[in-house]
C-alpha positions in Angstrom: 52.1 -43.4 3.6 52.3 -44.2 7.3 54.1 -41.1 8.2 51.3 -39.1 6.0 48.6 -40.4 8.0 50.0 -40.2 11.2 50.7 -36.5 10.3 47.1 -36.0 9.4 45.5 -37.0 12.4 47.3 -35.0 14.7 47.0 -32.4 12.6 44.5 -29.5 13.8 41.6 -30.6 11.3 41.7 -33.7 13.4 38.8 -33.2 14.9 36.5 -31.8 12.8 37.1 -34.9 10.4 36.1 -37.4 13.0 32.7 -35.5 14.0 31.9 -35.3 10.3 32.8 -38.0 8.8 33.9 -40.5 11.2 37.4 -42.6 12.1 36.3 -45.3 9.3 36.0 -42.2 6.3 39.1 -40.2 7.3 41.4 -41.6 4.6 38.7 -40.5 2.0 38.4 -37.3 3.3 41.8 -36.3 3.8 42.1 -37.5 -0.1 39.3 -35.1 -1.5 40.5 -32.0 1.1 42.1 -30.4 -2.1 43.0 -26.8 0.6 44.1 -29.0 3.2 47.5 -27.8 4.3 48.7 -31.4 4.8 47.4 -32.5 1.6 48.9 -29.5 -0.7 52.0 -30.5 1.4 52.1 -34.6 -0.1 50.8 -33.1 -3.0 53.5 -31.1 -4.0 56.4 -33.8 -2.6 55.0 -35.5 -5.7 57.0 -33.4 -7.9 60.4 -32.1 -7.9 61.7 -28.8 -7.3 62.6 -28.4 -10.9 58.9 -28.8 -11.8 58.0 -26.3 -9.5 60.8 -23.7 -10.5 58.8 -20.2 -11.2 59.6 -19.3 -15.1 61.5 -15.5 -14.6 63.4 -15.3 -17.8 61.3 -12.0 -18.2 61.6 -10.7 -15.4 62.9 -7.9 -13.5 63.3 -7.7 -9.7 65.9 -8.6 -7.1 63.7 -11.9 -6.1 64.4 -13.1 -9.6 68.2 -12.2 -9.9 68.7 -13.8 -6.3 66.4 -17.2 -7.0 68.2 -20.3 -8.8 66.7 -23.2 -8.8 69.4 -24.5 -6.5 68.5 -21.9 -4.0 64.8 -23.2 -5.0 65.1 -26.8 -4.0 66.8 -26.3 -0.7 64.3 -24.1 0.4 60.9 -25.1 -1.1 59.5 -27.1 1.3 60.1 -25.5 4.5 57.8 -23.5 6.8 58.2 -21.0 9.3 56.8 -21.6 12.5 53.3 -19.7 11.2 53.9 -22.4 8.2 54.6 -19.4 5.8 56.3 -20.6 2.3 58.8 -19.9 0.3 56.5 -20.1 -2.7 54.0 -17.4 -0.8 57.6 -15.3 -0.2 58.0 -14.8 -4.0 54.1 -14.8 -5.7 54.2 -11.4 -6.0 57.3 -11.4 -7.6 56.1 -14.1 -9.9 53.0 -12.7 -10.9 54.6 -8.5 -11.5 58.0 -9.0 -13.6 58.4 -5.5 -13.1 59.5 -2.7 -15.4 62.5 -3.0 -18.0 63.8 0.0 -16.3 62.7 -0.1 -13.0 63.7 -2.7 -10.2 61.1 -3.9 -8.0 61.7 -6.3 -4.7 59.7 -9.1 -5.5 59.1 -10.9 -2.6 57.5 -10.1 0.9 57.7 -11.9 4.5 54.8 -13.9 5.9 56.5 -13.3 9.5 59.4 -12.6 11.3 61.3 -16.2 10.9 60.5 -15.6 7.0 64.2 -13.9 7.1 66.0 -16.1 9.0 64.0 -19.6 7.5 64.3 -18.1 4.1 67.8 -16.5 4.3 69.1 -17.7 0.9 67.2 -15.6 -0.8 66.2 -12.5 1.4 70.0 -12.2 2.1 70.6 -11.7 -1.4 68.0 -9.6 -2.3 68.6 -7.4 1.0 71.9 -7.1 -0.5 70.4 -6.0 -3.9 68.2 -3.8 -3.0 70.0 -1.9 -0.2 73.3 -1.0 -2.1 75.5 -3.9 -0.6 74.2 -4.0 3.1 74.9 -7.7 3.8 72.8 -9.0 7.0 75.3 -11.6 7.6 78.5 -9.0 8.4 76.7 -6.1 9.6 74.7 -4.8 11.9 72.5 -1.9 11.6 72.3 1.5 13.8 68.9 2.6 15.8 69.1 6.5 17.1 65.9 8.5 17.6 67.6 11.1 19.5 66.0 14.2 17.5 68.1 16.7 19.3 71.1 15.7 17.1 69.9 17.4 14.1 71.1 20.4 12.9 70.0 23.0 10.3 66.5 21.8 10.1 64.8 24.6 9.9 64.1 24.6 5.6 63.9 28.2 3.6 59.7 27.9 3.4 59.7 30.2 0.2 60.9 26.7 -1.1 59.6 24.5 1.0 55.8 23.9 1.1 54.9 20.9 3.8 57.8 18.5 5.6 57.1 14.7 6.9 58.4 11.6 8.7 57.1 7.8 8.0 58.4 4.3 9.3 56.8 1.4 9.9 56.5 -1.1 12.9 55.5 -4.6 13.2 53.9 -6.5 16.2 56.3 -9.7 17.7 54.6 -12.7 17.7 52.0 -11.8 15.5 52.4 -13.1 11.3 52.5 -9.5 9.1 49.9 -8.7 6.3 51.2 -11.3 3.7 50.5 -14.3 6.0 47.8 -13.1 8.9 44.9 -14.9 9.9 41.8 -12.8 10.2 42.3 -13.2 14.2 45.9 -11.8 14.5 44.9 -8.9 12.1 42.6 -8.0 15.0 44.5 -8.7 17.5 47.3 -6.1 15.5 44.4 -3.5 15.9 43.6 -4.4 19.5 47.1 -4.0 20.4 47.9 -1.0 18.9 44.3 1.2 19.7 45.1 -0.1 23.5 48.1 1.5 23.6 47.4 4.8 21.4 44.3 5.7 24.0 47.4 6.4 26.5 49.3 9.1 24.2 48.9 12.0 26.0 49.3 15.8 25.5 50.4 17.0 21.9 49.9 13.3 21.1 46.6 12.7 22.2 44.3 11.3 19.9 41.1 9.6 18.4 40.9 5.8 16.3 38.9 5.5 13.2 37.8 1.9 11.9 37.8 1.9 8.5 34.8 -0.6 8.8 32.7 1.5 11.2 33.6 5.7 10.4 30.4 7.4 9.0 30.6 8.9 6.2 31.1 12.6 7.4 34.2 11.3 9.0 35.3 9.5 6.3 34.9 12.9 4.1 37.2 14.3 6.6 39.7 11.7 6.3 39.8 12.5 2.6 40.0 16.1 3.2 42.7 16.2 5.3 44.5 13.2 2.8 44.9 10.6 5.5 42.3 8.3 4.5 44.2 5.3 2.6 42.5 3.0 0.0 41.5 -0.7 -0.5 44.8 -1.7 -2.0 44.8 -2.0 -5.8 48.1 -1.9 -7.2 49.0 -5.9 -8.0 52.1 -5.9 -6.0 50.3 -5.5 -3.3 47.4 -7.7 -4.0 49.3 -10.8 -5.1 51.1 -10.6 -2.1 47.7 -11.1 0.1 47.5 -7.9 1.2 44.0 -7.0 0.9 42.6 -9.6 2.2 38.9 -9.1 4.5 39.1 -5.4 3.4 38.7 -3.4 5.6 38.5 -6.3 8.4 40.8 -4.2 11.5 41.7 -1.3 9.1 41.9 1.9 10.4 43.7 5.7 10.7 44.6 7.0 14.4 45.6 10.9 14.3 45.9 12.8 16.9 44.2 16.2 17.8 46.4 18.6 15.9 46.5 15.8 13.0 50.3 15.9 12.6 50.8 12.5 14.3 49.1 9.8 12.0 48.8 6.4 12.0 47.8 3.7 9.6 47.3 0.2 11.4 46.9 -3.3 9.2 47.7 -1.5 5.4 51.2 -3.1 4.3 52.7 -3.1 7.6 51.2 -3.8 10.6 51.6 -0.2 11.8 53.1 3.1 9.4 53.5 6.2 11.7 53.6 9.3 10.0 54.7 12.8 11.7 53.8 16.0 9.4 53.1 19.4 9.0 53.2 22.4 6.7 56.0 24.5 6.1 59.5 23.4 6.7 60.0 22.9 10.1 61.8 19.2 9.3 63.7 19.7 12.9 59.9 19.8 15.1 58.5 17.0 13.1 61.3 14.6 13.7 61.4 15.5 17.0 57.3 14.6 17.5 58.1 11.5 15.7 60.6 10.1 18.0 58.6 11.3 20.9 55.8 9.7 19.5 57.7 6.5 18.3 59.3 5.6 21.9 55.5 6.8 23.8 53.7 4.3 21.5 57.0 1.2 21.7 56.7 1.9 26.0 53.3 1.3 25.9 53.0 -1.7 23.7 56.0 -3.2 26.3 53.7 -2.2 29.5 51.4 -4.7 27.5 53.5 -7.4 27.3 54.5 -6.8 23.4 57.6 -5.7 21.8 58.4 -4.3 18.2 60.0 -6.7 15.2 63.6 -5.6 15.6 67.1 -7.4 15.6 70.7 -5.9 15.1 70.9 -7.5 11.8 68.1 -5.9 9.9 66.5 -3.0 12.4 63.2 -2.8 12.6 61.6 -6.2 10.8 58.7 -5.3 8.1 57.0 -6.9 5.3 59.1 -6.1 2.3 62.6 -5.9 2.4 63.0 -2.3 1.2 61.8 -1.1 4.5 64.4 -3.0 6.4 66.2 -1.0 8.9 64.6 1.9 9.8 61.6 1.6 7.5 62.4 5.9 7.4 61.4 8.5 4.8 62.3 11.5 5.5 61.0 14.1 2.7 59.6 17.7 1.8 57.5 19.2 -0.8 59.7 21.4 -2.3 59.7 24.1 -5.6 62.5 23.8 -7.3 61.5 26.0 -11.1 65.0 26.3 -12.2 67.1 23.5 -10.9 64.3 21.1 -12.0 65.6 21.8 -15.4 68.9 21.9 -15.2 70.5 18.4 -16.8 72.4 18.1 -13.6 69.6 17.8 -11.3 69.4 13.8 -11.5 73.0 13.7 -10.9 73.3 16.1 -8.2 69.7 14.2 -6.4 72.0 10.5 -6.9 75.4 11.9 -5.5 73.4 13.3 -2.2 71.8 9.8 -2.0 67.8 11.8 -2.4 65.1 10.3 -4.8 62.6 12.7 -6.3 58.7 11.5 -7.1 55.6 13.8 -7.5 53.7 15.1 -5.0 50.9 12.7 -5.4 53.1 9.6 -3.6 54.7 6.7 -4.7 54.7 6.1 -8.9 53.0 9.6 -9.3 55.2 12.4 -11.9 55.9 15.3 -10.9 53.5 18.1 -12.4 54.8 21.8 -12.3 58.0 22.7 -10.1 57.2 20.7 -7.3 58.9 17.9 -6.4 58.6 15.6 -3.0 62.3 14.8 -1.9 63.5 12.3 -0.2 65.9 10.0 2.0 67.0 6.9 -1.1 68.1 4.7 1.6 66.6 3.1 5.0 68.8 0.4 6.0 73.1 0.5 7.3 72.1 4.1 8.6 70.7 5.3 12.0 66.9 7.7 11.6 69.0 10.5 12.5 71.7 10.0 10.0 69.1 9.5 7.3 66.9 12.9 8.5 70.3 14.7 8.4 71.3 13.5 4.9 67.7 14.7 3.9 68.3 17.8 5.6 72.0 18.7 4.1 70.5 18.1 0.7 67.4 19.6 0.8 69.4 22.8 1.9 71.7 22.6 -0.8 68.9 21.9 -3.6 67.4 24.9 -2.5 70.7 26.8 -2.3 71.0 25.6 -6.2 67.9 27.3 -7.0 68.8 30.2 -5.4 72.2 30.8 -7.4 70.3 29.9 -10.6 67.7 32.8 -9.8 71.1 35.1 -9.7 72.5 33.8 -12.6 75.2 32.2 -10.8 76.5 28.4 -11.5 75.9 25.0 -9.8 78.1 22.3 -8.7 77.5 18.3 -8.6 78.6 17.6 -5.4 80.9 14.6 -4.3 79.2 11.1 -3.9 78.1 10.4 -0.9 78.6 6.7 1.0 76.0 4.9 1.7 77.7 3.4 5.1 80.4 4.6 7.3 83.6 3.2 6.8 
């Protein structure tokens, strides 16, 4: 009990429980403090691991394939530096089984030492998730050079809009999951500072999702940038929508084709878009944009998440790496229902959705395609991957308009040998 109470008072609460309640009172008060962190922390020491184990005989995600109860009790009671848990890591995997047929992550980081303090398990599930990438053996590529891509100039009978998204987070600073209310603002300070020096094509204007009237906010929705409290339980049982919309905001600039979100999952997503299929132009804006926005943050005395291991560091482990999609809005009438179409989107490593985003069905013949994986390959690899299939997709369509056959190409691997 000694060690307890010697913890407590120097403890940051330390203070604030001698002015209240005086030196003589403290023992009392640090017994009824039911959310202080020190008492949760004896609290739970009362139990074993094996009481606390999370019950995930129903579920399915790569959290709960990864998690044994071994894996459990080394790594239950230990903190990051931000004093981000293992049990905070997994809620949202706890709380969303997932679908029988569909895989989810399960878990989210509460920082940047969430991977490294909690490597048992992220490693695993990194490994899950991203096709047999393993952190511990290999390293992963960056390469924003745009001028490397060839061919990226899309038939625009076919395709209708193209578009670029990552994500970056802020060094230092906790991500979504675990943030206080100050470094969320101090996210938004750092990244408004350094948009106001974008400059030409780039240049720009901040909106705070807190303080936009409402005829900019029914602009926002016009031009479908505007994004929403978060709803969707995954998100929410990971913490995510906290304060809402506390630091929140969009950031396009004039010619809205460079867009970005700061404090929704990530601490920043940057988004480069525009109609038609010009794929080549808008990956070359984003990594213009990408390295203007990283050299100013630096002139600031920050620096992006990022190590050779995982890329680019962000909350959930899917967006490891490059955090990159890559996609178009493309028609596809007649390969979209051909019984080879799954097959032929799986061998060229593409994922199809509907138009509306993420979990949306397509509606019609339009599909929005895109890059399956984001981590083990470089952005331009990934763009040119989207960009070879996309071309032969539409290539497909073409010969099934003439009455001519199809092939499933060869499989392609997901890392270079």
């Amino acid at each position: 009990m000694a060690s307890s109470f010697t913890r407590l008072i120097s403890g940051r609460n330390t203070a604030v429980l001698l002015a209240s309640l005086g030196a003589g009172t403290m023992a009392t008060g640090f017994l009824l403090s039911e959310n202080n962190s020190l008492a949760a922390e004896m609290k739970k020491k009362l139990y074993p691991p094996s009481s606390d184990f999370p019950d995930l005989r129903k579920h399915n995600n790569c959290m709960a394939s990864a998690l044994t109860p071994a894996i459990y009790a080394k790594l239950r009671d230990k903190l990051t530096p931000n004093n981000w848990t293992l049990d905070q890591c997994i809620q949202t995997g706890v709380d969303n089984p997932g679908h029988p047929f569909i895989k989810t992550v399960g878990c989210v980081a509460g920082d940047e030492e969430s991977y490294e303090v909690f490597a048992e398990l992220f490693d695993p599930v990194i490994k899950d998730r991203h096709n047999g990438y393993d952190p511990r053996t290999m390293t992963h590529p960056t390469d924003l050079e745009s001028s490397k891509i060839t061919n990226g100039m899309f038939d625009e009978n076919y395709v209708l809009s193209s578009r670029v998204r990552t994500g970056r987070s802020i060094r230092g600073l906790s991500l979504p999951p675990a943030c206080s209310r100050a470094e969320r603002r101090e996210v938004e300070r750092v990244v408004i500072n350094a948009l106001a020096g974008l400059k030409g094509d780039l240049a720009g204007r901040y909106y705070s999702l807190g303080d936009m009237t409402e005829k900019e906010q029914q602009l926002l929705i016009d031009d479908h940038f505007l994004f929403d409290k978060p709803v969707s339980p995954l998100l929410t049982c990971a913490f995510m929508a906290r304060d809402w919309p506390d630091a929140r905001g969009i950031w396009h600039n004039n010619e809205k084709t460079f867009l970005i979100w700061v404090n929704e999952e990530d601490h920043t997503r940057v988004i480069s878009m525009e109609k038609g299929g010009n794929m080549k132009r808008v990956f070359e804006r984003f990594c213009r944009g990408l390295k203007q926005v990283e050299h100013l943050i630096q002139e600031k005395g920050w620096e992006f998440m990022w190590n050779e291991r995982l890329g680019y560091v962000l909350t959930c482990p899917s967006n490891l790496g490059t955090g990159l999609r890559a996609g178009v809005h493309v028609r596809l009438p007649k390969l979209s229902k051909d019984a080879r179409f799954s097959k032929i989107l799986d061998n060229l490593r593409l994922q199809k959705r509907g138009t509306g985003g993420v979990d949306t069905a397509a509606t019609g013949d339009t599909f929005d395609i895109s890059n399956n994986d984001r981590l083990g390959k470089s952005e331009v690899e990934l763009v040119q991957l989207l960009v070879d299939g996309v071309n032969y997709l539409i290539e497909c369509e073409k010969k099934l308009e003439r009455g001519q056959d199809i092939k499933v190409p060869a499989p392609i691997a997901q890392f270079r040998k």
